[in-house]
N, C-alpha and C positions, 0 to 999 in steps of 0.2 A: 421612418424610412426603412426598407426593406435591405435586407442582408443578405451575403449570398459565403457560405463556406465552399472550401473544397470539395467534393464528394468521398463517403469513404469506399465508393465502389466506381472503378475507370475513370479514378478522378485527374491522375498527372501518369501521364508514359505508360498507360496499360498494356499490353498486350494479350492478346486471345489468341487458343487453341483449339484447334477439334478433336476428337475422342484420339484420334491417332498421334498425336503430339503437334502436329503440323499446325503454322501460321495459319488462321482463321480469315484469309483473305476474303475480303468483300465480305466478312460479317454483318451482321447486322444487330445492336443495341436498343432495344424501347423502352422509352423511360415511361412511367404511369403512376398515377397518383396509388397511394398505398394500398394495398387489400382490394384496387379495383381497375378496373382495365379502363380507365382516364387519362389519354394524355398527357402528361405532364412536361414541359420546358424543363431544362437543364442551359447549362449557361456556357460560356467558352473563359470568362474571366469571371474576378469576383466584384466587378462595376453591375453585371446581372443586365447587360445592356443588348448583348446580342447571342440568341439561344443558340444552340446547338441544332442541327438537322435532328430529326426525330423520325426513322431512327436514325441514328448514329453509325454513320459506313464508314467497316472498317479498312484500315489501306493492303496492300499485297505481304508487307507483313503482322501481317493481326491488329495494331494499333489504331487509336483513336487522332483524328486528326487534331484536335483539339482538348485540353484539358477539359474537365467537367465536375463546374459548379453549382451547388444545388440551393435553393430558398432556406433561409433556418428558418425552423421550427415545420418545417414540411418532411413527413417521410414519402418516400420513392420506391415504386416496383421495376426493378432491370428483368428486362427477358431480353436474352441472347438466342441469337440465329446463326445459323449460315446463311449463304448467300441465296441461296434457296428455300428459305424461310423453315429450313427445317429445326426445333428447339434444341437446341444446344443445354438453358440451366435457365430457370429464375428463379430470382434472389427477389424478398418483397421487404419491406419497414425498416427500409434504408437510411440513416439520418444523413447529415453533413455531420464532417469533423469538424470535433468541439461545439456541436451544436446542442447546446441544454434544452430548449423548448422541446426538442424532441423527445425526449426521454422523461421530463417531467417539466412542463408550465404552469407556472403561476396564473392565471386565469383572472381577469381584470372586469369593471365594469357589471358585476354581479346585480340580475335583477330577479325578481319573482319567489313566490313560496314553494310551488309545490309543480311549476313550470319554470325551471330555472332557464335565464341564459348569460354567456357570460362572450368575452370578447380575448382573444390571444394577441399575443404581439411576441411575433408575427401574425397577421392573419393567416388561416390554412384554409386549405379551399376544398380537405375531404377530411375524413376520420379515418386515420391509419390506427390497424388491427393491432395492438400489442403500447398504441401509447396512452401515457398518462399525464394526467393533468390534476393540478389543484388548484382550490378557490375559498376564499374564507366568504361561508356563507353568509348573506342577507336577510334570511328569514331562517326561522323553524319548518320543517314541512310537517303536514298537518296530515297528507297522506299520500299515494303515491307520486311519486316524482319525476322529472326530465329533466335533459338539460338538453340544450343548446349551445353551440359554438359559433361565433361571428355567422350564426344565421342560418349554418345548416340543418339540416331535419334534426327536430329534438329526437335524442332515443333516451329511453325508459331508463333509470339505475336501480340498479338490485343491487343485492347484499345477499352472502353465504349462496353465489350461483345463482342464479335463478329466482329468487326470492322478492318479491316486491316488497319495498319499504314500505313501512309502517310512521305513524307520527312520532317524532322526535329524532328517528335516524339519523338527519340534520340540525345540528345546533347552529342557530344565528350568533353568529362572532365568530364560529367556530373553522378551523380549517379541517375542509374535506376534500380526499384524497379520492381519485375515481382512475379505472385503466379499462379504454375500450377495447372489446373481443371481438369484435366484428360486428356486432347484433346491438350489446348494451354496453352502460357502464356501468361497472363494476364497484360498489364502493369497498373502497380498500379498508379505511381507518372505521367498519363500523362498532363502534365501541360507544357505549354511555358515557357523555360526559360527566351527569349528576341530574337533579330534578328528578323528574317523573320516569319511572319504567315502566310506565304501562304498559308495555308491549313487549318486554323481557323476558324473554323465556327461559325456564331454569329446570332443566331437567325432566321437558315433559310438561309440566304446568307453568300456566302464565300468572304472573303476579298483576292483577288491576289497579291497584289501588294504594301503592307504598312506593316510596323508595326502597333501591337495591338491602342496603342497610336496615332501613325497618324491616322490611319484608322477611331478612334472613332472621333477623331477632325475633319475629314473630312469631316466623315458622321453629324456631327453638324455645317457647315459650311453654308448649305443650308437650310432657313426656315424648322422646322418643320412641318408637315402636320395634318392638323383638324384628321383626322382619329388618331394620335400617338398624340395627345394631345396638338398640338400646334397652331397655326394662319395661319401659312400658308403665309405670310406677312415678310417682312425684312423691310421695312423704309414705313414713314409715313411722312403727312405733317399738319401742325397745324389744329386743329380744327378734324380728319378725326375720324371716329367711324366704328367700325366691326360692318357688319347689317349678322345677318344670311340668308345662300341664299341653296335652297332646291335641286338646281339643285348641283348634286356632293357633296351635305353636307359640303360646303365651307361657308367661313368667307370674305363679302365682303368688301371695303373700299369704305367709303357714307360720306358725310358730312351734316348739316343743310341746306335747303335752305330758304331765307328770303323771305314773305309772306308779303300782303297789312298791312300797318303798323305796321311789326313785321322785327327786324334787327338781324343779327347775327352775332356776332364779334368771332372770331377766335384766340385764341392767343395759345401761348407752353404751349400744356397742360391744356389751360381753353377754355369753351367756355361761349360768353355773350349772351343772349336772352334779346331784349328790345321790348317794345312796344312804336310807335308815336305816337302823335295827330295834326291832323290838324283841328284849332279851324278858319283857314280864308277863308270857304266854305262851312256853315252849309246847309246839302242837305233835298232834300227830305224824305232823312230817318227821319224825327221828323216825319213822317204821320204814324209813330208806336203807337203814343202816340193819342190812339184811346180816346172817352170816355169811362171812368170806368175801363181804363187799370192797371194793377197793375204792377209792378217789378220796375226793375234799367234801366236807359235809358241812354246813352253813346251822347251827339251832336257832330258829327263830321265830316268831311267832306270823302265823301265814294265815290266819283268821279261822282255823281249825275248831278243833273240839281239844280239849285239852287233853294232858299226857298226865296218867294215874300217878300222885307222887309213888315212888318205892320202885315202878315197874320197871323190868329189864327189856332190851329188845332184841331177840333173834339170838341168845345166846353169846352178844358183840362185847358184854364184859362193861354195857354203856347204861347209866339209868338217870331219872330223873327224880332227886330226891330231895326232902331235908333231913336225913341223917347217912352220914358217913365212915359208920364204924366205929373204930377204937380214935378216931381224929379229931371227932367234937360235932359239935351239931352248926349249921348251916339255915341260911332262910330258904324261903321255897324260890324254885329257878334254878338251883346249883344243876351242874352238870357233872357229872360222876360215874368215876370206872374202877374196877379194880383188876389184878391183875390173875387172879385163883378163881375159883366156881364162884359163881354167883351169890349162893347160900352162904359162905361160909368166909371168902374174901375179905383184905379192909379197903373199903370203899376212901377213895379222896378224890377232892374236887380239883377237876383240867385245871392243867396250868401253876397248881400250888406245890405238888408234890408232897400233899398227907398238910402242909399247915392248916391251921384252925380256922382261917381269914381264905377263902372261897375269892377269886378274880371274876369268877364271870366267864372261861375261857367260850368265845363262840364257835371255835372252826376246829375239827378234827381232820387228820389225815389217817388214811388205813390202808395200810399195801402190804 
């Protein structure tokens, strides 16, 4: 049985004016089904038994002679006139008070997959621009879709504006949300329930062939790439270091290489950097140790030609010997200075101060 609420627009004691405040005498009111210039009844009570003139003339002070009651679940276009038909204001996707069909119906009788039609209650006799409706689907659709309402022209439903559905958009069992815009329906709720995404789009590329969940694990299966923020790399071996490399904006794997007297130890997760000395081949490098040279000086053996036992160098007071003067004898390697001419000085070995027992000293300072 059909229902009739109050109107929420010249429903009880209206009164109308024109731009200049004045009673809107002999107005005129048309009521039209919503979004389109359709006649529409309106009612005098809520029995829905005797309509209203259409349009609706208003009396010498602006009012309606009659209250006005509308169908639930139907929206309504008011264009207001003067008496002279000249447009005053319309007002369009008008409900009745307290009327829910209007604003969102539950949608009954659901038939078809990918031609849907369903049946309101109320029945409505247009598609007003701005409502909505829901229905718990009957089938999946398979590809694009329509729907229908107690029988009016099906129109098309998109998704994300414009967009034609694809298979699965609708899930059977499921409740879907649609809001007409004048043209289509809109689906509101389109979101994956589960199953299949074949037709899920994720940033650009489409997934065929997985679930959302697989799909994401899959596409994280395979190193990450420098470009999307990651290495580009899946396993490593001790000691290995990312060197940036210009060709491709890639992230190379390099490791330390060990250098004249310098070693490199590699372990999980650490690396060691040591420095040698070889003190049993002092080279020719002491010919650094110019006169009047100043810094730190390093004795050690750098793959040279060897250093004449006895020699002195540049006068620096420095020699490489095994004998030490009046101090004692020494093996070969010692490093030795004295502090008098060279000829005639007593020679002791760095670091002993003149003892008989030689340390080995490597490192001189001279300033």
């Amino acid at each position: 049985m059909a229902a009739y609420n109050l109107s929420s627009f010249a429903g009880a004691g209206a009164q109308f004016f024109d731009d200049n405040g004045s009673p809107l005498t002999g107005g005129k009111v048309y009521t039209y089904a919503a979004g389109t210039t359709t006649p529409l009844a309106t009612y005098t009570t809520s029995a829905g038994t005797v309509a209203n003139t259409n349009p609706i003339i208003l009396d010498a002070a602006g009012r309606t002679a009659n209250e006005t009651w509308l169908a639930v679940g139907t929206l309504y276009k008011f264009v207001v006139k003067t008496s002279a038909d000249v447009l005053i204001g319309t007002y369009d996707g008008l409900p009745a008070i307290n009327d829910p069909y209007s604003i969102n119906a539950l949608l009954g009788s659901i038939t078809g997959t990918n031609a849907i039609a369903a049946v309101a209650t109320p029945s409505i006799t247009a598609y007003a621009t701005g409502a909505m409706y829901s229905f718990v689907a009957a089938n999946t659709n398979t590809a694009a879709a329509t729907l229908s309402i107690d029988g009016l022209a099906a129109k098309s439903i998109t998704k994300n504006g414009s967009a034609t559905l694809t298979a699965g958009d609708i899930q059977a069992g499921k409740l879907t949300l649609v809001q007409y815009d004048g043209t289509t329906f809109q689906l509101m709720n389109n979101i994956v329930y589960g199953g299949s995404v074949a037709n899920a789009t994720i940033t650009g590329g489409t997934i065929t062939s997985a679930t959302l969940v697989s799909a994401i694990v899959t596409s994280l299966s395979a190193p990450l790439t420098v470009a999307n923020g990651g290495t580009g790399q899946s396993s490593y071996t001790d000691g290995q270091l990312l060197i940036g490399n210009t060709t491709g904006n890639t992230l190379a794997k390099a490791t330390l290489t060990a250098g004249t007297n310098v070693t490199v130890t590699n372990g999980s997760g650490t690396i060691t950097i040591a420095a040698t000395v070889d003190v049993t081949n002092v080279t020719a490098a002491l010919a650094n140790l110019t006169a009047g040279a100043v810094g730190t000086f390093a004795f050690m053996s750098t793959g040279g030609a060897a250093v004449t036992l006895g020699s002195t160098y540049a006068g620096s007071g420095l020699k490489y010997s095994g004998v030490y003067g009046n101090s004692g004898s020494s093996g070969n390697g010692d490093i030795v200075y004295t502090s008098g001419a060279a000829s005639t000085g007593t020679w002791r070995a760095l670091g002993t101060n003149g003892a008989t027992t030689a340390t080995g000293t490597l490192f001189v300072r001279i300033s």
